[in-house]
C-alpha positions in Angstrom: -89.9 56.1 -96.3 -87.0 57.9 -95.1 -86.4 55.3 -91.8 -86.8 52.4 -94.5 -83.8 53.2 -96.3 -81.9 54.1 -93.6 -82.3 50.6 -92.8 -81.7 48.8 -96.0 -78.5 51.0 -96.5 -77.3 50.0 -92.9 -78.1 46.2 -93.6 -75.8 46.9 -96.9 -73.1 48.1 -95.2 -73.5 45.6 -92.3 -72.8 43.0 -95.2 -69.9 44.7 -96.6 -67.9 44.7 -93.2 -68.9 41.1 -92.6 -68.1 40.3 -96.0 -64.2 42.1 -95.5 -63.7 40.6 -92.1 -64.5 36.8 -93.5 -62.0 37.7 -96.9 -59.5 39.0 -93.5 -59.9 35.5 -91.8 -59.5 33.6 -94.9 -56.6 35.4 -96.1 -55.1 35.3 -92.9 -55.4 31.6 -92.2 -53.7 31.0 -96.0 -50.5 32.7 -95.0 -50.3 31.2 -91.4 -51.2 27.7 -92.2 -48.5 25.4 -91.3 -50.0 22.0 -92.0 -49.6 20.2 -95.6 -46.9 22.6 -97.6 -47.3 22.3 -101.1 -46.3 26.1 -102.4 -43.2 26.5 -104.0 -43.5 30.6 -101.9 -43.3 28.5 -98.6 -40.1 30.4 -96.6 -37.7 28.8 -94.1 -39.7 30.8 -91.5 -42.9 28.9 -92.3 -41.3 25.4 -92.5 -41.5 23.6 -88.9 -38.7 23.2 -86.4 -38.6 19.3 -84.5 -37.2 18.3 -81.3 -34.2 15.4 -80.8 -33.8 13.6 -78.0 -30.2 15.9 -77.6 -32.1 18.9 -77.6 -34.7 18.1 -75.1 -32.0 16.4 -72.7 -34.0 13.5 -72.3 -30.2 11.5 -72.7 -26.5 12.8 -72.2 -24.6 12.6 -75.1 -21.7 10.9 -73.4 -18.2 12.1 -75.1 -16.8 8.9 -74.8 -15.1 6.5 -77.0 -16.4 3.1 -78.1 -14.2 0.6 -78.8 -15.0 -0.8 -82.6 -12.1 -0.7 -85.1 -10.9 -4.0 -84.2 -14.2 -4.7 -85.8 -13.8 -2.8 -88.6 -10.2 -2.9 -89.2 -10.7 -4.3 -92.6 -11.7 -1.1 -94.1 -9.0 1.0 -92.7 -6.8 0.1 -94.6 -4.5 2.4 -96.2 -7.2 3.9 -98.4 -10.4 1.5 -97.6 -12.8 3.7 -100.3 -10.7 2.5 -102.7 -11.8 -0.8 -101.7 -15.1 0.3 -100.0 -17.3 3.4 -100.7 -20.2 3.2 -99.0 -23.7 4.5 -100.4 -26.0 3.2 -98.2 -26.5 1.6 -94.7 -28.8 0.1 -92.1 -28.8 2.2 -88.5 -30.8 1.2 -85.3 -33.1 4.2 -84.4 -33.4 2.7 -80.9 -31.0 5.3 -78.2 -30.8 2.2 -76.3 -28.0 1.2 -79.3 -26.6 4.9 -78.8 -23.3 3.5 -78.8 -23.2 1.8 -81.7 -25.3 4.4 -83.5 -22.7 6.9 -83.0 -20.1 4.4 -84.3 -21.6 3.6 -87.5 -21.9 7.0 -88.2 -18.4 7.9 -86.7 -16.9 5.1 -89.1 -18.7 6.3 -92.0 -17.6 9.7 -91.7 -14.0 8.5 -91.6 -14.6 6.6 -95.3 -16.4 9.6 -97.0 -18.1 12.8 -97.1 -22.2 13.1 -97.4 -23.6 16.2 -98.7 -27.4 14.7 -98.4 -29.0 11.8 -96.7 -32.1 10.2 -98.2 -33.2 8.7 -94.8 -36.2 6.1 -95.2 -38.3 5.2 -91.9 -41.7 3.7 -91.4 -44.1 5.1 -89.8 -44.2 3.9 -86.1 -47.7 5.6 -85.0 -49.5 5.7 -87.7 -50.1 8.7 -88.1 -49.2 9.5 -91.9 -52.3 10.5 -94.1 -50.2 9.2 -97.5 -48.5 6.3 -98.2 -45.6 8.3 -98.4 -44.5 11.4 -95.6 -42.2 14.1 -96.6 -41.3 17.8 -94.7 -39.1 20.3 -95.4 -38.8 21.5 -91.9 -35.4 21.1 -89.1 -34.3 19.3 -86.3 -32.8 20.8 -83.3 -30.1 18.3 -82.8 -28.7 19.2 -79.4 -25.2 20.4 -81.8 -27.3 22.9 -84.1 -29.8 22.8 -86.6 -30.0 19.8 -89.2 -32.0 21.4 -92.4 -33.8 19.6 -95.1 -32.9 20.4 -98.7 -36.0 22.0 -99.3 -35.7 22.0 -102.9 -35.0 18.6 -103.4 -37.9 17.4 -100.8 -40.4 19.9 -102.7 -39.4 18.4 -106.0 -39.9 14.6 -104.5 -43.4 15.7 -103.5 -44.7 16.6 -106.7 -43.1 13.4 -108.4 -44.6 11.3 -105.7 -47.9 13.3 -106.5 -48.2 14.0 -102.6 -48.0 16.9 -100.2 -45.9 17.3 -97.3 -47.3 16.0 -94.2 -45.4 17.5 -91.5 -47.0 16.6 -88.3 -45.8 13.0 -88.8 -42.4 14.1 -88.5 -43.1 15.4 -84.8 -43.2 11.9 -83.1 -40.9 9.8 -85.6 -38.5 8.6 -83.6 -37.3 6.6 -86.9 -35.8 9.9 -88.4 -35.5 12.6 -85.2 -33.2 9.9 -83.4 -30.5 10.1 -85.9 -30.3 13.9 -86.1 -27.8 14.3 -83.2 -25.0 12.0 -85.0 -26.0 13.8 -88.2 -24.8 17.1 -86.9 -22.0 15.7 -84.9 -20.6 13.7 -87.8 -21.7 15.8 -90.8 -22.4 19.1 -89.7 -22.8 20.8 -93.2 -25.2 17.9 -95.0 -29.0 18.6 -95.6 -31.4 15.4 -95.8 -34.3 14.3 -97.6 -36.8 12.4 -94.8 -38.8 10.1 -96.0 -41.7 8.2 -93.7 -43.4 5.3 -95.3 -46.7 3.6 -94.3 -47.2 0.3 -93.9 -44.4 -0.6 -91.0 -44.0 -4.1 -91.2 -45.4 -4.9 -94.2 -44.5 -3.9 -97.5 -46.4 -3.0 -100.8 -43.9 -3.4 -103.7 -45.8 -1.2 -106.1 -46.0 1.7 -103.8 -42.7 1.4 -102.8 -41.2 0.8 -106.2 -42.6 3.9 -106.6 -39.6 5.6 -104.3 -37.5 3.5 -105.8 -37.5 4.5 -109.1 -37.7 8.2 -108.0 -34.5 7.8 -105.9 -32.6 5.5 -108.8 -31.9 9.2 -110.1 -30.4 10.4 -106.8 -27.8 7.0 -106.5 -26.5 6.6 -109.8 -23.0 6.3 -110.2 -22.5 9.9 -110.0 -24.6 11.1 -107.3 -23.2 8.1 -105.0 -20.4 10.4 -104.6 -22.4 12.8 -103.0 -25.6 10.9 -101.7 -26.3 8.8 -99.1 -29.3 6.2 -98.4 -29.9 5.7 -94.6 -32.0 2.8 -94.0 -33.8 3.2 -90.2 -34.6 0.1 -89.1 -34.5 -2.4 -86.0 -35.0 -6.0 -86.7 -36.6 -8.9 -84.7 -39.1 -7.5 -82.0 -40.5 -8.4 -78.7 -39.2 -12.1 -78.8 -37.2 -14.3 -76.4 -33.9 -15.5 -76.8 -33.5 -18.6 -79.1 -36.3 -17.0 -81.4 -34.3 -13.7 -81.7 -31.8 -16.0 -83.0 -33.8 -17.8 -85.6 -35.0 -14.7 -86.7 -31.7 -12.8 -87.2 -30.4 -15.4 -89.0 -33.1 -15.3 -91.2 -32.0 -11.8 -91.9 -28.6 -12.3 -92.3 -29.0 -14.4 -94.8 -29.9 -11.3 -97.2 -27.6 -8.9 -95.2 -24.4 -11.0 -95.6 -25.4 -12.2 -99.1 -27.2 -9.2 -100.5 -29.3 -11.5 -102.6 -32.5 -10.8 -103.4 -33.7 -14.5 -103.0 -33.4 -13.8 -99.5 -34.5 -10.5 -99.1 -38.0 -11.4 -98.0 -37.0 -13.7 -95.1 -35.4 -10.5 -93.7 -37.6 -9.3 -90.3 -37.9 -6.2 -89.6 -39.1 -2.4 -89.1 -38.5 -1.4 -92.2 -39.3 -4.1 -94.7 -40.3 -1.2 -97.5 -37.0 0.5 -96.9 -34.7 -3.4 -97.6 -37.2 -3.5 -100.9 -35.7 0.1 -101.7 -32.3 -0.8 -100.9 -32.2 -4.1 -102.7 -34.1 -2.4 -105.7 -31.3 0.4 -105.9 -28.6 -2.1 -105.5 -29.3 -4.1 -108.9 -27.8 -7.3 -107.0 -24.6 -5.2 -107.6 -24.4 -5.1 -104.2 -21.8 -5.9 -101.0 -22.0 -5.7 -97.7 -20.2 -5.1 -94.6 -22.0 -5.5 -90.9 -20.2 -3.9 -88.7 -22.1 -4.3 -85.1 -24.9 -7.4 -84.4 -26.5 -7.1 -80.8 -29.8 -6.6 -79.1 -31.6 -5.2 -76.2 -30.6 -8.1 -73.9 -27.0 -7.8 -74.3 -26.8 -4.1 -74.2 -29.0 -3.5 -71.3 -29.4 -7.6 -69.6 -33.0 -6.5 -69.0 -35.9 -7.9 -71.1 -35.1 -11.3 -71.6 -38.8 -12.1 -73.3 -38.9 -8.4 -75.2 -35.8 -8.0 -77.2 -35.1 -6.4 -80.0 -32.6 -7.1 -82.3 -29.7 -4.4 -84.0 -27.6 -5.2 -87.7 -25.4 -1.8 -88.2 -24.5 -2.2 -92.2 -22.7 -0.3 -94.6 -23.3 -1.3 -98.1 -21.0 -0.5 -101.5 -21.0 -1.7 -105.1 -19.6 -4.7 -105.9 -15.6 -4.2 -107.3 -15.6 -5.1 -111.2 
């Protein structure tokens, strides 16, 4: 009798230090998780850290200057944001375009100051889980760190009714390319990164959606202080004559800013021209700055180009 409760109180006990270890495990995996963030305890510790191109020396980031304000002389004048304030452009997220990359952004920094980009890219792997892809994590630019504003991404989230996916942000060349010109030109801004499904398509109810969430973000206020980055290449894999045809099909929104024309445009990022068009209120004028592809940066690929429009767009003058 004795030996059989020795054994039932050893079973007993056997239980309770299998039933602590488990409650150990589980707690354990709670606090170390680092894969959708959706608590408001979440620290800057736990948020993840990407890789650029800059910071993994995959590229120098040649120091050297590129001739474009005889472009773009027409905004340098005197005071061009009194003419000109840009709240939102279109940037190449190809490093092939590196030069005119850092141009765009070193002319924009020269017409105002951005204390958060909104950047909207699609998803190029499809590897996003939602229709729409958030983070609050950083990006080693090669210069220093590029942070998210964590609050404002965390408050997106629950409007969009959606988590933060983070792993999508470890391959998106769409957002991670532009971090290096973010630091260099705009070293104290924060962003709000924003990966949409669906990459050359686009679903006008889902992305209305962001549209209406961001409408409080670019009103006539916040302009001052916001900024919409629109990461997108255009025509793809085409030859010559039909990268033609196809860019003008796309200029003719990009000169004209009229949304009659807005589907014919072809590219990456069709969601992210809905947005921008949506936002502008056909209140909106544009100035391209830079036009070129693949072939007549590089003179390889003559049957697989892809095309570039670097545009800065403001509200139309009453």
């Amino acid at each position: 009798m004795r030996k059989r409760f020795d054994l039932h109180k050893n079973f007993i006990l056997k239980n309770e230090i299998l039933k602590n270890t488990l409650l150990i495990i589980l707690l354990l995996s709670v606090f170390s998780c680092n894969g959708s963030i959706t608590g408001q305890e979440n620290t800057a510790e736990q948020m993840p850290l990407y890789h650029t191109w800059n910071s993994l020396n995959e590229m120098e980031y040649l120091q050297r200057s590129f001739r474009f304000r005889e472009n773009v002389n027409p905004l340098f004048q005197d005071n061009p944001a009194d003419e000109f304030f840009p709240w939102a452009g279109i940037v190449s997220h190809h490093i092939l375009a590196h030069d005119y990359i850092d141009a765009w952004f070193s002319c924009l920094s020269l017409m105002r100051n951005v204390k958060r980009f909104f950047i909207i890219s699609p998803d190029h792997y499809g590897t996003a889980h939602r229709v729409f892809s958030l983070t609050g994590g950083s990006w080693d630019s090669g210069f220093g760190f590029v942070e998210s504003d964590r609050k404002k991404v965390m408050e997106m989230a629950e409007s969009l009714d959606t988590e933060l996916d983070p792993n999508v942000f470890i391959s998106e060349h769409g957002i991670s390319a532009l971090m290096p010109y973010i630091k260099k030109y705009f070293p104290q801004a924060e962003v709000a990164a924003i990966v949409v499904s669906a990459e050359s398509g686009v679903n006008t109810r889902t992305a209305g959606r962001l549209a209406d969430l961001l409408e409080n973000e670019f009103d006539e206020e916040k302009k001052k202080e916001n900024f919409l980055i629109i990461s997108s290449d255009f025509s793809h894999k085409r030859g010559i004559e039909e990268t033609a045809l196809n860019d003008y099909q796309s200029m003719l929104y990009l000169e004209n800013t009229d949304s009659a024309f807005r589907n014919l445009v072809i590219c990456d990022n069709r969601s992210g021209i809905y947005i921008l068009d949506r936002l502008g209120k056909n209140n909106i004028k544009s100035f391209i700055l830079y036009h070129t592809n693949s072939w007549e940066i590089s003179n390889n690929g003559m049957d697989d180009i892809t095309s570039y429009f670097f545009v800065l767009f403001s509200d139309r003058s009453e």
